[in-house]
C-alpha positions in Angstrom: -61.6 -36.0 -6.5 -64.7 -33.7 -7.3 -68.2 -34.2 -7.8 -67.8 -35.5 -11.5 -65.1 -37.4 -10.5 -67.0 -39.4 -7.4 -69.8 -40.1 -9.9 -67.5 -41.1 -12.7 -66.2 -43.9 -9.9 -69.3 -45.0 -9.6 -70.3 -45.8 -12.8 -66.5 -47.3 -13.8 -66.7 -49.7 -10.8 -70.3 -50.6 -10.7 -70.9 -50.8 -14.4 -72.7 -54.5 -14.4 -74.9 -53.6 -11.5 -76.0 -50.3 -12.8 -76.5 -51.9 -16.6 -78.6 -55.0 -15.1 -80.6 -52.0 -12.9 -81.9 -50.3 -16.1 -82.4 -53.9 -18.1 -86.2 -54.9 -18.4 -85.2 -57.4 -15.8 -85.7 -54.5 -13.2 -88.7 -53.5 -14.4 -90.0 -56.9 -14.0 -88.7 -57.1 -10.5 -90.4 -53.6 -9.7 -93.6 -55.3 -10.8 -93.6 -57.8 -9.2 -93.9 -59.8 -12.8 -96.8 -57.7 -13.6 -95.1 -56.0 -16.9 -98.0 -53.4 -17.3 -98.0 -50.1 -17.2 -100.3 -49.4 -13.7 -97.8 -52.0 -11.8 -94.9 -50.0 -12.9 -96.4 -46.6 -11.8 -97.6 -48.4 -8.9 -93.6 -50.2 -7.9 -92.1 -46.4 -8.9 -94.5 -45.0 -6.3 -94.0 -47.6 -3.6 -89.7 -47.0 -4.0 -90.8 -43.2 -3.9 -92.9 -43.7 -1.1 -90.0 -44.7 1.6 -87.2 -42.8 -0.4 -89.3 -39.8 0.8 -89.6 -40.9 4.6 -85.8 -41.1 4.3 -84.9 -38.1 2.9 -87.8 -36.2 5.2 -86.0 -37.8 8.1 -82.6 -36.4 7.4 -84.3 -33.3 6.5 -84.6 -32.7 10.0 -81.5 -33.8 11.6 -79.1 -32.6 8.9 -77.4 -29.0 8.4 -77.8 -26.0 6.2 -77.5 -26.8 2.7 -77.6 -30.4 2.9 -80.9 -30.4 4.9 -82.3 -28.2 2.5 -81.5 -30.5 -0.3 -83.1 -33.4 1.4 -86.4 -31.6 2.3 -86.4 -30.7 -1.5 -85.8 -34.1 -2.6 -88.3 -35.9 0.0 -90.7 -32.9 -1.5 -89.8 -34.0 -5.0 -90.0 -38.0 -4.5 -93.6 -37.5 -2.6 -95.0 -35.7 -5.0 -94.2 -37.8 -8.0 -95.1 -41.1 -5.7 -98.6 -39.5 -5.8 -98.8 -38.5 -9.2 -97.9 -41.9 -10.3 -100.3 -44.1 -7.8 -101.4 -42.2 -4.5 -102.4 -45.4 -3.2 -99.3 -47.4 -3.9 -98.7 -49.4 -0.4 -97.2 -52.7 0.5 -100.3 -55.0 1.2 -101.0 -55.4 4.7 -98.9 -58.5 6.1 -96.4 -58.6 3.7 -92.8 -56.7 3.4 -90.9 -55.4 0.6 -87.6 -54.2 0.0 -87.0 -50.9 -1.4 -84.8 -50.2 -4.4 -82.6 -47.3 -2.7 -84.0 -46.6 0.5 -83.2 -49.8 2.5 -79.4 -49.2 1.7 -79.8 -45.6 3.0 -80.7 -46.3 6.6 -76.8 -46.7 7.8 -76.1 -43.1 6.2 -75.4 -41.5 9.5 -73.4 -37.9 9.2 -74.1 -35.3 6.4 -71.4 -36.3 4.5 -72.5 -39.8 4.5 -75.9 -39.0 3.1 -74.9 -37.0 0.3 -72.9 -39.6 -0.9 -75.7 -42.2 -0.3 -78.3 -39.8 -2.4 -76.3 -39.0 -5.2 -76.1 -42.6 -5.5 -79.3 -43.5 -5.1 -80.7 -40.8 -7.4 -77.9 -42.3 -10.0 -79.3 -45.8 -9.6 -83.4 -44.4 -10.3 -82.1 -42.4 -13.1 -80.6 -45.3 -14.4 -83.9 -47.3 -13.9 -86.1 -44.5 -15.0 -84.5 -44.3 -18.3 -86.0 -48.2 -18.9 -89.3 -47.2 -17.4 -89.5 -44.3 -20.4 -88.5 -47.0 -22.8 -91.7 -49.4 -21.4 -94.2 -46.7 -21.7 -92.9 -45.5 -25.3 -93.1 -49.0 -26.4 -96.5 -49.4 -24.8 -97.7 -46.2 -26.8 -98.4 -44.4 -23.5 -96.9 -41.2 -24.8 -98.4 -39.0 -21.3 -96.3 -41.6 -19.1 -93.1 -41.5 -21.2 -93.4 -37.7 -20.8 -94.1 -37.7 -17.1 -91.0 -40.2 -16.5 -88.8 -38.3 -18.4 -89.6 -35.4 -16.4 -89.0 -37.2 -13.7 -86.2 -38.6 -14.8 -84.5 -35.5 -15.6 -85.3 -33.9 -12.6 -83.7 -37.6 -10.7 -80.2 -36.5 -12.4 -80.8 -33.0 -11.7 -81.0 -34.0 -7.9 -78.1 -36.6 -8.4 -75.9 -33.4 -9.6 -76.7 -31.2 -6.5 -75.7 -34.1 -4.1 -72.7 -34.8 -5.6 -71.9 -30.8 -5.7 -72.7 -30.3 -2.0 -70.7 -34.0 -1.3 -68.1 -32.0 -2.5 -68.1 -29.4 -0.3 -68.5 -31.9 2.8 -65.3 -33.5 1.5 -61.8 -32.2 2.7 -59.0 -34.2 2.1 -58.7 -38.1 0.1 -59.6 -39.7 3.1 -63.3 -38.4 3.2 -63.8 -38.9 -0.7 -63.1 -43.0 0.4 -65.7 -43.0 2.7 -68.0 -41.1 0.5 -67.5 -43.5 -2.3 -67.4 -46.4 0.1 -70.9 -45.4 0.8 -72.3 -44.6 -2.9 -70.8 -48.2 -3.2 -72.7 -49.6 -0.7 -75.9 -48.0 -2.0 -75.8 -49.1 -5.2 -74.6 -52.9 -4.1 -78.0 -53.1 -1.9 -79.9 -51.8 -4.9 -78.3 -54.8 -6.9 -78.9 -57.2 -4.0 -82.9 -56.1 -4.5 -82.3 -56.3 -8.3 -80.7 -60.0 -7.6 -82.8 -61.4 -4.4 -86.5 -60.1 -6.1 -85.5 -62.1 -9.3 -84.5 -64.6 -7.9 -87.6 -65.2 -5.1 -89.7 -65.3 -8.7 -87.7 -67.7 -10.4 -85.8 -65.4 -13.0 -82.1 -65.8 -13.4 -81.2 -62.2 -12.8 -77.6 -62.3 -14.5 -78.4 -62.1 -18.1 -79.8 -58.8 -19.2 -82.6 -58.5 -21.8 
């Protein structure tokens, strides 16, 4: 297996979960039901927000290349978290679960969090690829532009993970628990995707 080849296995075996995480039906759970275009900068920000504690935390407790990726990545996630709502927070009181970053905490070793981030960056790509199509339809041509940079640069990320799981990766053995992991991320994004729904009242099965 190779980089390609993990990713490919991801999409093959999680195709209903990552088509239902880029459905409208996300963006309404990212919302919170609010379908307007501050809420969705707002939820992007608030995912973005704790994606980059994550990845700043295993920035400083991982090795060489990988730690460097993370600290880029945390860098990349902040930034964009502020550019689309700096004050994006979880009111005081309440709790929310994140998209991605919930699923990462149990990524211990290097090889384990390379896995989970290409994973996670697959499952944002795939959701910021709806959150371009909301904006273009609400004729906010500045946003679509600013998520499809960020967008791009999400896959760009999800590429370099996946390249540097590859190095990490010696024999079939550590390839199953690498995709064992990406599996595991992308299940607790759909458990998000299915549990948020559902707490509003939305059947989350059928796409629209």
């Amino acid at each position: 297996m190779d980089a390609d080849s993990f990713l490919d296995d991801l999409r093959d075996a999680h195709g209903t979960e990552l088509s239902r995480l880029s459905s409208s039906k996300a963006v309404y759970a990212l919302t919170d039901g609010e379908m307007e275009g501050d809420a969705v900068r707002a939820g992007t920000a608030r995912e973005l927000h704790e994606l980059a504690s994550v990845l700043d935390g295993w920035a400083t407790t991982s090795e060489g290349e990988a730690a460097d990726l993370f600290a880029d990545a945390a860098e990349f996630a902040a930034t964009f978290a502020d550019d689309f709502d700096s004050e994006a927070t979880v009111p005081e009181g309440e709790s929310a679960t994140g998209v991605t970053a919930d699923a990462l905490a149990a990524c211990e070793s290097d090889r384990e969090r390379l896995a989970g981030a290409a994973a996670a960056f697959l499952v944002l790509e795939e959701l910021a690829g709806q959150l371009v199509g909301f904006f273009v339809g609400d004729a906010d041509r500045k946003s679509a532009d600013e998520f499809r940079e960020f967008r791009a640069e999400l896959g760009d990320y999800r590429d370099e993970a996946a390249a540097l799981l590859a190095d990490h990766c010696e024999g079939e053995s550590d390839w199953e628990t690498a995709h064992e992991v990406g599996a595991d991320v992308v299940d607790g994004a759909y458990d998000w995707y299915v549990d948020t729904l559902e707490s509003m009242g939305v059947e989350p099965k059928n796409v629209c």
